[in-house]
TORVOVO-894356 format. One record per residue: x, y, z negated of N, C-alpha, C in turn; residue in one letter. Coordinates in steps of 0.02 Angstrom, whole numbers, plus 50000, padded with zeros to 5 digits. Example, Ala and Ser with C-alpha at 12.3 -4.5 7.8 and 13.67 -1.06 7.14 Angstrom:
506604971649610506154977549610506604983549610a506424988849646506844994749643506455000249606s
***
This chain:
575155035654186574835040854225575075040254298x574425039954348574855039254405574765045754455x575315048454486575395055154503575505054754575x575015055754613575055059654684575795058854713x575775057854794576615059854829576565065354839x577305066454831577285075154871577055074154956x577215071454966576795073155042576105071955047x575765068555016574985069755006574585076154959x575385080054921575275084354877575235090054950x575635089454990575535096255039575215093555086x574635089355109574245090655165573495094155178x573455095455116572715104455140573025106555173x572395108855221572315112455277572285118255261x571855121455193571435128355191571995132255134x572565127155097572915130355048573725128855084x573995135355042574795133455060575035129855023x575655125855041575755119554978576055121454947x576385129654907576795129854844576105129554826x575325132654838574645132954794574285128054792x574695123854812574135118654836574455115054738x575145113654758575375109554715575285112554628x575535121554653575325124554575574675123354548x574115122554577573645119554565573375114454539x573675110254555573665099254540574215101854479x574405103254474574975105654407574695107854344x574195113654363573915116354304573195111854286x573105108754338572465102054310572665097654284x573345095354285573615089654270573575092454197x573965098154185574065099254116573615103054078x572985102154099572355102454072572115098354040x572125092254068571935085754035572375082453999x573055083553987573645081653961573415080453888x573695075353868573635073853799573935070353745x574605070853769575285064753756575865068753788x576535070653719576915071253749577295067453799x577155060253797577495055853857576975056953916x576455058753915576155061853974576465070153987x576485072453933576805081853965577495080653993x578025075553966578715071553999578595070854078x578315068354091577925065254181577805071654227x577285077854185577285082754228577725087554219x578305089354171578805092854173579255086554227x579355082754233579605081154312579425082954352x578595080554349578515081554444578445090254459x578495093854398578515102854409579275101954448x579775098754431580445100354441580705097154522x580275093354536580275089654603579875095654634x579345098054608578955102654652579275107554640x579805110254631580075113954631579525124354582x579505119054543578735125954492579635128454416x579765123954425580165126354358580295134854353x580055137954387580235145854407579515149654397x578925146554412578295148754405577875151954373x577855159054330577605159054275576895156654251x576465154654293575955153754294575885146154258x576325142054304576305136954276576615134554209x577035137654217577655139154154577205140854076x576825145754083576395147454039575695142653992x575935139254074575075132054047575645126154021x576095125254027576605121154012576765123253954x576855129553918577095132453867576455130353822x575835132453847575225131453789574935125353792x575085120853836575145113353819575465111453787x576125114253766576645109553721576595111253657x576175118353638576175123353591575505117053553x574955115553613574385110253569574565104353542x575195100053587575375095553583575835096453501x576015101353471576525102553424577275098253463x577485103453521577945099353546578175108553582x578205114453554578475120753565579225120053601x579735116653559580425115253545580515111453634x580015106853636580265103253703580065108253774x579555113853771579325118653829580015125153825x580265126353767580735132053741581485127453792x581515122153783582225119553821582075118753903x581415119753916581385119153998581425128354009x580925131553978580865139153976581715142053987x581945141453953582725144353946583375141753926x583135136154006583755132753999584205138154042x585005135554053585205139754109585395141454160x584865138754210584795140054281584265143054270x583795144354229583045147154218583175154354235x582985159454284583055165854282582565170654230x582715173654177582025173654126581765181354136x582055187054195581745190854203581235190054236x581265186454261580515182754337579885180954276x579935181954198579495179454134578955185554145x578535185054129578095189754101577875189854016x577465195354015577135196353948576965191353939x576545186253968576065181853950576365175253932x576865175153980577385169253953577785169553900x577945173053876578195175053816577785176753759x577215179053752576805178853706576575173053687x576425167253741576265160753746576875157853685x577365158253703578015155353651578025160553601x578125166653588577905169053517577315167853476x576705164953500576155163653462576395157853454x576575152453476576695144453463577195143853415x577595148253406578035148953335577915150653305x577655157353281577175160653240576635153853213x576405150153234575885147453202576235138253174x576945140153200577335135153156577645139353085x578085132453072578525136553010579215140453034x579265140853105579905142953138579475150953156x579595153853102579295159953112580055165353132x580385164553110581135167653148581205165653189x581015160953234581135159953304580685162753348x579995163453321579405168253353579825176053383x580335180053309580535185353305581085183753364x581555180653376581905179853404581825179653492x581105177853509581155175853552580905185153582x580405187753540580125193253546580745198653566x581475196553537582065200553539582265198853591x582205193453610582505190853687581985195253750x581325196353754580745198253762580995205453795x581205208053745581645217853747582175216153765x582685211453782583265211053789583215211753885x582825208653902582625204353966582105211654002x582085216753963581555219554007580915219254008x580515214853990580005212853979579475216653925x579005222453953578755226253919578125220653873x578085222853802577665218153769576905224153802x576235217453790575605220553774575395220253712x574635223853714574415223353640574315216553603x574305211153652574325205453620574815201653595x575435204853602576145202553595576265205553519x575945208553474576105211253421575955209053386x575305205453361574875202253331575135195653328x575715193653353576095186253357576685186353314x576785193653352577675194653307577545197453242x576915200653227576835203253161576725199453101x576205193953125576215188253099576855183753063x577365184253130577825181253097578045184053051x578165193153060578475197153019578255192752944x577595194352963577145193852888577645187852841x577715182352861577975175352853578575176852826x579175178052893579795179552861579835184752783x579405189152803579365193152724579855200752720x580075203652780580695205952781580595213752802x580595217552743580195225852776580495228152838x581125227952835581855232252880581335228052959x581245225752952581045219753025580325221653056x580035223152999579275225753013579385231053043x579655234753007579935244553007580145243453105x580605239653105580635239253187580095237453222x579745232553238579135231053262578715237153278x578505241053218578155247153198578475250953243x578935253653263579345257053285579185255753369x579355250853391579135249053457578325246753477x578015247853425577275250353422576965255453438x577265259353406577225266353428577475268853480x578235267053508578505269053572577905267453601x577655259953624577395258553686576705260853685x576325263253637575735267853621575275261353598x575305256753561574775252153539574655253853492x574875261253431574685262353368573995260953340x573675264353400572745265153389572455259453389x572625254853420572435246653413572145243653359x571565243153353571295240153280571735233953263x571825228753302572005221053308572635223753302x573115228253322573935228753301573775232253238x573675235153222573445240753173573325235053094x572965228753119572775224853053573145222653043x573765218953079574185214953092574625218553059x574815224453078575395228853028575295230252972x574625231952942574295230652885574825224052840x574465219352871574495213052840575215210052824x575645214752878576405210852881576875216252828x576435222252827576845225752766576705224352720x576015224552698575895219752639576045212852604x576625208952656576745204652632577385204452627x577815211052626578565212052605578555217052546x578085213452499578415216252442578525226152435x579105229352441579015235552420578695238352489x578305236752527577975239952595577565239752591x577065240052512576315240852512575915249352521x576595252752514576555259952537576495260152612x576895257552652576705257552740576135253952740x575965251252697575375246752732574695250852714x574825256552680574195259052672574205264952695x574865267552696574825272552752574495271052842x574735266552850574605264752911573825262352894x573395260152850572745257952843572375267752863x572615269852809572395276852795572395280752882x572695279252910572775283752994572495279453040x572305275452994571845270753068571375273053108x571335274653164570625276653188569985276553157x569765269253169569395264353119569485257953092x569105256453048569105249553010568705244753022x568935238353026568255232753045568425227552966x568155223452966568105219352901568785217852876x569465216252940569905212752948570315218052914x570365223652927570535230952919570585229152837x570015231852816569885233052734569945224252698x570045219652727570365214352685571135211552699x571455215752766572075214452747572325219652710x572525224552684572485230552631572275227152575x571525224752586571515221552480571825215152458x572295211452526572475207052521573245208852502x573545213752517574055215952524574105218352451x573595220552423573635223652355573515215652312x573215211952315572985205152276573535201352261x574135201352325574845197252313575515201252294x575355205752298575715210052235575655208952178x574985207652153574895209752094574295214352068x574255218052116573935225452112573175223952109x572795221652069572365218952078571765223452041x571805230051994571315234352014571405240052072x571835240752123571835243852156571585237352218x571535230952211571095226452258570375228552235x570285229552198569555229152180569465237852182x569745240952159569275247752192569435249852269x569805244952307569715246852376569135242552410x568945237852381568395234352398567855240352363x567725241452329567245246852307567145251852351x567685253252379567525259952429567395255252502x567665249552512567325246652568566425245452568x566445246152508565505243952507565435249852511x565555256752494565285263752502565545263352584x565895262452612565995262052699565275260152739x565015253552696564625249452715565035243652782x565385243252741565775236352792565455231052755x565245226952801565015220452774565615216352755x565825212152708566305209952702566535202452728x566885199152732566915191252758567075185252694x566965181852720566955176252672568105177352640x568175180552681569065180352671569025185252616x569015191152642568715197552587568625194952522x568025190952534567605189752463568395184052425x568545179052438568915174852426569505179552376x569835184152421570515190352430569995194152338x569515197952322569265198652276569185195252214x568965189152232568745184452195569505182652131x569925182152188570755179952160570975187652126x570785192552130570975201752091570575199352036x569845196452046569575197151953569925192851931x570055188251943570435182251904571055183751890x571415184551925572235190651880572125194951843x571435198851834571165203951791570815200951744x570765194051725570285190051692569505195051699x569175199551733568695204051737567975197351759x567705195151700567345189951706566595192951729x566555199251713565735204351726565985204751795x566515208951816566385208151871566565202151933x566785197551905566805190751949565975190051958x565695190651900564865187051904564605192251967x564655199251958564585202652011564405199052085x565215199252086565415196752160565195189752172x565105184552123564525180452140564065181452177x563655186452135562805189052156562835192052208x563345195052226563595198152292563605195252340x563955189852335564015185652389563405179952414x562895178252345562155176352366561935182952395x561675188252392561325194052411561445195652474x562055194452504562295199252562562285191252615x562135185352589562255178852617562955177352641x563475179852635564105179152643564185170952655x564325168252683564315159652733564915156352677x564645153052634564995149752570565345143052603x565995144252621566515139152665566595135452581x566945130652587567445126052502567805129752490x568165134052524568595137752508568205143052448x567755145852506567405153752444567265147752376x566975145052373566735139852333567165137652274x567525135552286568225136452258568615141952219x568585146852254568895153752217568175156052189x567605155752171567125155252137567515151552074x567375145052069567595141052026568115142351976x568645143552025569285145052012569135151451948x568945156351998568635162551951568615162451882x567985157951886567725158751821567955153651785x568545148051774568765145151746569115149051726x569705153351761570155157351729569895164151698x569395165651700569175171951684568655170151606x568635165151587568505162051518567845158551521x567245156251551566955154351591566955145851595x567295141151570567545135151612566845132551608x566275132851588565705128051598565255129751645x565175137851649564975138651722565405136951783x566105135751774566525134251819566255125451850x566055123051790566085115551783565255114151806x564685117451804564255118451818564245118351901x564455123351919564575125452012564975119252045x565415115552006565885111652040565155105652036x564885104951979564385097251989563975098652063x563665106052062563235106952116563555107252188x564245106152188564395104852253564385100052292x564095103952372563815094252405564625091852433x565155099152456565855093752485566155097852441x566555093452415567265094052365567945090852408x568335095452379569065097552412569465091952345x569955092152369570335091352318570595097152266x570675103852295570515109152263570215108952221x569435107952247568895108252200568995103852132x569165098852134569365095752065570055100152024x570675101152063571135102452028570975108051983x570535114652021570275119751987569825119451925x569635115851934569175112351869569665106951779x570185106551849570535101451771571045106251747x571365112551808571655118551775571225121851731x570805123851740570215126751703570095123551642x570185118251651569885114051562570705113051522x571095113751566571765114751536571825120551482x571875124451545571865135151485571455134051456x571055128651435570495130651387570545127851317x571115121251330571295117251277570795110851292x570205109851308569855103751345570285097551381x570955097451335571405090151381570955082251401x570545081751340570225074651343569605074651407x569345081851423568825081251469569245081751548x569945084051515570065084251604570445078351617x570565075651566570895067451578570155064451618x569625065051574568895061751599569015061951681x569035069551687568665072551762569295068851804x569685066551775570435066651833570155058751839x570045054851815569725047851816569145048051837x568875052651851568125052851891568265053751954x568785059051962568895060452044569065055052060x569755050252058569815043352061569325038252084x568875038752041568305032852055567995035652106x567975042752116567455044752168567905044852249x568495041652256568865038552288569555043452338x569705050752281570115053052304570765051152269x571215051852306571985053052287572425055552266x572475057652215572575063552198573435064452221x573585072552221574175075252235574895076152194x575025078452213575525082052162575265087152122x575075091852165574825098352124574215093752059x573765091752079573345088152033573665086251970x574225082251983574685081551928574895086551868x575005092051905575345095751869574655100551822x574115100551842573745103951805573475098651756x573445090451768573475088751719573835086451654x574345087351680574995084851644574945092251594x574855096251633574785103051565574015104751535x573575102351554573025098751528573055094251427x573665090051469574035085451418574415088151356x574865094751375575085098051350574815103851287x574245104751339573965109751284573385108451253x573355102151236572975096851197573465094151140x573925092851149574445087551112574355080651124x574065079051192574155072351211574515069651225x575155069151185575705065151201575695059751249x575475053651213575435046951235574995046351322x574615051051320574265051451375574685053951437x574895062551407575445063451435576105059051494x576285053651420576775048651453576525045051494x576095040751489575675037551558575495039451600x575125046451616575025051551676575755052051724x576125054251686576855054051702577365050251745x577175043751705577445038651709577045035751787x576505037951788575985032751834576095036151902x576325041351913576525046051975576985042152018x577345041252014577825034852047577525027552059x577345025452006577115019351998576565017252028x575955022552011575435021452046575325024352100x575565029752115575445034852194576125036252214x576595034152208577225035052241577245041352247x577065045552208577165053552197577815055052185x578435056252198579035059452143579045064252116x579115063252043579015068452015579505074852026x579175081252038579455089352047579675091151987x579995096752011580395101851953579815102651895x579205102351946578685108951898578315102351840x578415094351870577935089151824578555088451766x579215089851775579645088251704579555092951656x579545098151709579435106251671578735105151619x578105101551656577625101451602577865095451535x578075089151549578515085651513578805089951457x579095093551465579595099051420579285100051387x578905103151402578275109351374577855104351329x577385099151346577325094251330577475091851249x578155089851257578555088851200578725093251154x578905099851171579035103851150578635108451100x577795109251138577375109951096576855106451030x577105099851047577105093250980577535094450937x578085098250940578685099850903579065094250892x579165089750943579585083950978580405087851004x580505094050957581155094751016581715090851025x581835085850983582425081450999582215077751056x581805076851073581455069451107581505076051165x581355081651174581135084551238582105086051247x582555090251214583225089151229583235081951274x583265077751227583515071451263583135070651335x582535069751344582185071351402582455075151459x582605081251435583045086351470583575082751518x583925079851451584755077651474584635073251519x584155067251539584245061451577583875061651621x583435067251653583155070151692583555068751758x583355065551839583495062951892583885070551929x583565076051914583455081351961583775087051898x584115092551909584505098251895583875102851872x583875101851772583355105051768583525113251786x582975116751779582945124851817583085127651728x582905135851744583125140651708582445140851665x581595138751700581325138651649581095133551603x581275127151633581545122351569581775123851509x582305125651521583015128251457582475134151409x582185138451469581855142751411581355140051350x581065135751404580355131851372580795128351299x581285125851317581645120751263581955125251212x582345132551228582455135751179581765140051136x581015142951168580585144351129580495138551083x580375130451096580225125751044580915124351006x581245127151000581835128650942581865132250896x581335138550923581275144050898580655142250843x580325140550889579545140050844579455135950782x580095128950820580075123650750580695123050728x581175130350703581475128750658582265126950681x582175122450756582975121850761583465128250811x583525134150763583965140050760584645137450805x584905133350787585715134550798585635129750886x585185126750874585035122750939585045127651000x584565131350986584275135151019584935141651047x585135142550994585455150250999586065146451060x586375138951046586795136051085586455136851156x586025134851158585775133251227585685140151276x585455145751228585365152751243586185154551284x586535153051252587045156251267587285153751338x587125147451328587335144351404587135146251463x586275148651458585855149751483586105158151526x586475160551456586675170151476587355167551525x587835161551521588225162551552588085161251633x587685155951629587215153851689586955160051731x586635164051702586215168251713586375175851684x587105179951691587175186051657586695190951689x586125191651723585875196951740585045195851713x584945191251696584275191651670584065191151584x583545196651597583575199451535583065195351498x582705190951509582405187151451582975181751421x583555180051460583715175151413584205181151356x584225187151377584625190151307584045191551251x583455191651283582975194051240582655186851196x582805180051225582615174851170583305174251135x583895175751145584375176851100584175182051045x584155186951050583815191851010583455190050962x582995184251008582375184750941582625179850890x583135174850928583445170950886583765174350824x584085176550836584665180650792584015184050739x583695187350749583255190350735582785184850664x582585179350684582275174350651582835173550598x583555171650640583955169950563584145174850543x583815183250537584075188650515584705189650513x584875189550572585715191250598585705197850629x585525203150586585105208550623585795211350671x586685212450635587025212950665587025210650743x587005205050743587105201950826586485203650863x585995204150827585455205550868585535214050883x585735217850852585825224650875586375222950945x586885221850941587325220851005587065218151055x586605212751044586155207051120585875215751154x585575218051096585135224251134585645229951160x586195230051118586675235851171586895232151219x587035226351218587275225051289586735224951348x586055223851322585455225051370585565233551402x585705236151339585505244751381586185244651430x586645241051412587225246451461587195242751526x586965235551520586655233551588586085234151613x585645239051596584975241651610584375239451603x584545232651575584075228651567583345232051525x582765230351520582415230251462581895225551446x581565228051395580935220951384580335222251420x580125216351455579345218251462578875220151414x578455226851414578045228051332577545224851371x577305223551296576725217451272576025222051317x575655219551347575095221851344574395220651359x573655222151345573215221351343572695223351366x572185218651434571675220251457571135220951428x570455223651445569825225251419569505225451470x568835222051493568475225751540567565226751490x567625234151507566835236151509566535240751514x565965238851537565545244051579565965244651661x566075238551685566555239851758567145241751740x567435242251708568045248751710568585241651660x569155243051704569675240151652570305242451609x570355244051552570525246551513571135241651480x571885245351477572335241651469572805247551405x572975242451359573155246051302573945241251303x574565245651261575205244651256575325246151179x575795242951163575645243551079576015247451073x575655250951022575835257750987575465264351053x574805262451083574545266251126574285273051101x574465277651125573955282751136573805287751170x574105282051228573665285451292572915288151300x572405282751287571745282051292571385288651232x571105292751291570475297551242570295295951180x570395290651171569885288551088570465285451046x571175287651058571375282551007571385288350932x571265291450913571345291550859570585287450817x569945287650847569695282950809569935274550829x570045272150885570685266150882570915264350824x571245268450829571975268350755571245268050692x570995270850679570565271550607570175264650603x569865262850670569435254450666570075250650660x570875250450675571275247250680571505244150603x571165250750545571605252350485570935248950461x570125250650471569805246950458569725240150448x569925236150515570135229250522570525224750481x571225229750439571635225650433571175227650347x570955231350320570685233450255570175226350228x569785225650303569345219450283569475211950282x570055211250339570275206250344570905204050276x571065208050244571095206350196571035205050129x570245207650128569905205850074569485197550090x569515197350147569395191650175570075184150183x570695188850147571085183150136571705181550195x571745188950236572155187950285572825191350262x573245186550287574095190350251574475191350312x574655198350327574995199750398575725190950403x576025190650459576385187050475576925190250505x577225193050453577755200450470578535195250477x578655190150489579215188750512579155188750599x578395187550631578305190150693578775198650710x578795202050669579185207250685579975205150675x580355209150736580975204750732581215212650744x581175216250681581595223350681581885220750574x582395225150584582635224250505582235231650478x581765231350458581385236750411580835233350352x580655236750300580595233950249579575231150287x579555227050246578945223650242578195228550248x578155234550233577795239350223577595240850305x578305243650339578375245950410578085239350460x578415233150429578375227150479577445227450472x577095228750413576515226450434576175231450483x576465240550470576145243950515576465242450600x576825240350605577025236650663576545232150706x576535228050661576075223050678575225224150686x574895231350651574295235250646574445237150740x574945237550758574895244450839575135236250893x574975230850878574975227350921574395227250984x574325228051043574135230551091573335222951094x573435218451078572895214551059572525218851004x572555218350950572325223750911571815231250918x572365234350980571975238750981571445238351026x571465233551080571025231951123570205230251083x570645224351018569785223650979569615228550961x570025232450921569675239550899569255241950944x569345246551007569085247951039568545242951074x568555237651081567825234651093567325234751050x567615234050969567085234350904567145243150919x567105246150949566805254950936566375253951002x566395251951039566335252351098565605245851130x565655241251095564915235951119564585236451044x563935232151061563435231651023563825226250967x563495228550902563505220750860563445213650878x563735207350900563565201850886564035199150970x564085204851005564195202251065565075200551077x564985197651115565725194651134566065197951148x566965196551142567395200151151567845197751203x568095197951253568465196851287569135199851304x569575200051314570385201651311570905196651364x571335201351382571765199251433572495201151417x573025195751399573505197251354574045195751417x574575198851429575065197551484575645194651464x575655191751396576275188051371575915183251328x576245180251298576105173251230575765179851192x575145176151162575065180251094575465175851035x575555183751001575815180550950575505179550870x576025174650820575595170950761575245176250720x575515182750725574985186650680574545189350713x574475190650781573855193350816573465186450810x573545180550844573115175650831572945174150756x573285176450712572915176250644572385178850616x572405187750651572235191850623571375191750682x571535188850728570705187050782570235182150743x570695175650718570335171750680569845173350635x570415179550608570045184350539569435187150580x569645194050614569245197350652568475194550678x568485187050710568185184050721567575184650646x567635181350612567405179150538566955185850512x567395191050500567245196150467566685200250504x566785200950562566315206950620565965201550652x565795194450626565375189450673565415189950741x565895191050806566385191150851566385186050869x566275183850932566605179950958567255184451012x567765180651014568335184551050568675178851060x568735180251152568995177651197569645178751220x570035176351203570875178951218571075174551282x571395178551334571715171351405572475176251381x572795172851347573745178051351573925172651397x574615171351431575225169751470575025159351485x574625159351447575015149951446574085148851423x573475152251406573035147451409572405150751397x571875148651363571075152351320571235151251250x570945156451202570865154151139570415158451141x569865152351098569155154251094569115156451019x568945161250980569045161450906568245163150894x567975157650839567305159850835567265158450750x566965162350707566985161150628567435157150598x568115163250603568855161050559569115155250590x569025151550662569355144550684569745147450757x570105143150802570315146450843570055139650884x569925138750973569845132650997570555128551005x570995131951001571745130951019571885123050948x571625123350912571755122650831572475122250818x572655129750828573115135350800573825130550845x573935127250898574215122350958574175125351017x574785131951038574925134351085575545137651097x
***
């Protein structure tokens, strides 16, 4: 690059030469496009004596911010001869947005602290940088300040600060209460408004309170955005709510909502996880650009479904159709593999990650390995696996390896490994609770009473089992032994019905699933108030003859509820759709799609 003399830099007639030169400065770094070109004009600023300039300082800052070169404008900005009260808002927002939109999101915060330190009153555009970061770091106490000097300087009413605070409380976890307080006192709402709020509720968790705040956004009449729709799309699918995913489909043709790969995608996504995988597989053929997303969602999808051999297909199709696949790709097929019993396939997928794509394998591809083995009832082979493992297996390894101890039989294996697991880990309460069940299996009811007093006096407890429903819009969630819900006493009577027919039909409860010491009589009414159970009940009172059943289970189902659907299935001609913790089981006349391999 060749750069002007300073004495030809000051001979205009019509300009003074500090303007003449700040000028040729900010053109220079207009066209800049190489940090070894931004190197050249952070000299000749320092010969021209600009290093003090905010003007220029600022085009220097958002040049280096395009360049991804922040770190090298931050060491000229405040070095120390730099006077940094002579800074303005603008120069400093310039360097809080350029961090903010890195991964040095505590340095965004930091600099914003330097910002108040220095005097330097923020504007409304200075919030929307640092909130952002807030959002990132994750940290309420930090927001709570921000908020605080929001309000001092009067930007509360600000739609654009206003969403931003939205969005950054919603993404610390217990601040989904500020974040809707602060939604709730908003002046008004624009699209951004009512989808950071349902977004805030969607990554929680909270995913019918995402979906009935989108409900009252359509009574607003806010048109929604393709983000919105996406932020929704991901609430039915944690809700497995497959009526209303189709909804928000038709919704999103009707209202023309601008279908990015992304919406496209969480479409897909949708209805693979929401029980669906052939309309999932349908939408993915009709797409003209595919993501790599777009495939992985499709071979997750045929995974939960038990479909291992078609997503081996599709993973060899993407291939030929000349993508590369990832890591993540990996891992949905590798559990693809798993919940098929494709061993051998398994091992070559595996194996070919290194070999063929120089992938290294993650925590999460051994973890499917485990699982893998484990559900073949390979547990020696998955132990050993364990042991010679490159990388420090995690905590849910060990679990995965002590349930396939449990399931096939090796007790004392298991209970060893448990224990290691409690010393590893004294504050978490599932590994006292697969001790439990251990003890429990080898009817050690003694030790298993103590696993549970030592749970209460450390406060611990169990997650209870429980069970979605959606119909007629509405989602309906049952806990075993429920009777919460208006109708359970006929519940309980179709419940007593069920088990009357299903065993004239040849069904025998699977009462060692109960892991209490009470006689055989109690264990089966136990097993009658399982929260799967009552969910069918209430769908057989509740839909027409012949029609499908769908269910949303928040843990493993277990061998006598999946027994007793098989039945269910057969007897009431049912089809019933189960998605519990780890996959789909499709049960249609006494068979399961799983074939009884989960």
């Amino acid at each position: 690059m060749h750069f002007p003399s300073k004495a030809n830099l000051l001979r205009p007639v019509n300009i003074a030469p500090k303007r003449a030169a700040e000028q040729h400065c900010l053109s220079l770094l207009q066209t800049c496009t190489s940090l070894s070109h931004l190197t050249q004009i952070h000299s000749l600023l320092l010969k021209l004596g600009l290093q003090h300039n905010p003007l220029v300082l600022t085009k220097f800052t958002s040049t280096s911010s395009t360049l991804n070169a922040i770190h090298y404008a931050s060491s000229l900005l405040f070095s120390s001869n730099n006077n940094i009260t002579h800074y303005d808002a603008f120069l400093f927002n310039t360097v809080i947005r350029a961090y903010s939109q890195t991964s040095s999101h505590s340095t965004a915060v930091y600099y914003y602290k330097l910002m108040l330190k220095n005097g330097v009153l923020p504007n409304k555009f200075t919030y929307p940088f640092v909130l952002k970061a807030c959002a990132c770091v994750g940290r309420l106490s930090l927001g709570e300040q921000v908020h605080g000097s929001v309000i001092k300087v009067g930007f509360d009413n600000d739609i654009h600060v206003g969403n931003t605070l939205v969005h950054a409380y919603g993404c610390c976890g217990g601040g989904i209460g500020f974040a809707r307080k602060v939604f709730d006192e908003m002046p008004e709402w624009d699209s951004v408004s009512w989808s950071a709020m349902i977004g805030g509720y969607a990554r929680l968790g909270m995913s019918s309170e995402a979906v009935g705040l989108f409900r009252e956004m359509q009574v607003a009449r806010v048109r929604p955005d393709e983000v919105t729709m996406v932020t929704v799309l991901s609430a039915c699918t944690d809700l497995g709510a497959l009526e209303l995913g189709r909804w928000v489909e038709s919704y999103i043709e009707r209202e023309k909502v601008p279908k990015s790969v992304e919406l496209c995608n969480a479409v897909i996504g949708m209805y693979a996880k929401c029980g669906d995988v052939d309309k999932a597989l349908n939408l993915f053929r009709k797409m003209s650009e595919k993501t790599i997303v777009s495939w992985t969602s499709v071979i997750v999808g045929l995974a939960m479904h038990g479909h291992g051999l078609e997503a081996v297909s599709l993973f060899e199709e993407m291939k030929e159709d000349g993508l590369v696949p990832d890591d993540v790709v990996f891992i949905g097929l590798l559990s693809a593999c798993s919940h098929s019993g494709l061993v051998e396939e398994g091992w070559r997928y595996f194996n070919s990650m290194l070999e063929g794509f120089g992938i290294v394998p993650k925590i999460e591809h051994y973890g499917c390995m485990v699982d893998l083995l484990s559900r073949a009832g390979l547990v020696k082979e998955a132990l050993d696996f364990v042991q010679k493992m490159p990388i420090e297996p995690n905590q849910i390894i060990w679990r995965t390896l002590i349930a396939a101890c449990r399931s096939h039989g090796e007790l004392n294996l298991g209970e060893s490994i448990t224990k290691q697991l409690i010393r590893n880990e004294p504050m978490r309460e599932s590994n006292y609770i697969l001790l439990s069940n251990i003890y429990a299996k080898k009817s050690h009811w003694e030790k298993k009473t103590k696993i549970r007093e030592v749970m209460e006096k450390k406060g611990m407890r169990k997650i209870p089992g429980s069970t979605m429903i959606e119909l007629d819009n509405e989602i309906y969630e049952f806990v075993a032994g429920d009777k919460a819900h208006n109708l359970y006493k006929e519940i309980y009577e179709m419940v007593d019905e069920m088990g009357r027919e299903m065993k004239r039909a040849g069904y025998l409860p699977t009462t060692s699933e109960v892991l209490l010491d009470i006689d055989e009589e109690d264990k089966e009414d136990a097993l009658n108030r399982h929260s799967e159970k009552l969910a069918i009940a209430f769908a057989l009172l509740k839909t027409p003859p012949g029609t499908p059943i769908r269910i949303v289970k928040n843990l493993r189902v277990c061998g006598d509820c999946h027994s007793a659907a098989k039945f269910i299935s057969k007897v009431y001609n049912r089809e019933i759709v189960m998605r519990d913790r780890n996959r789909f089981h499709h049960f249609r006349d006494g068979t399961c799609s799983c074939r009884d391999f989960w």
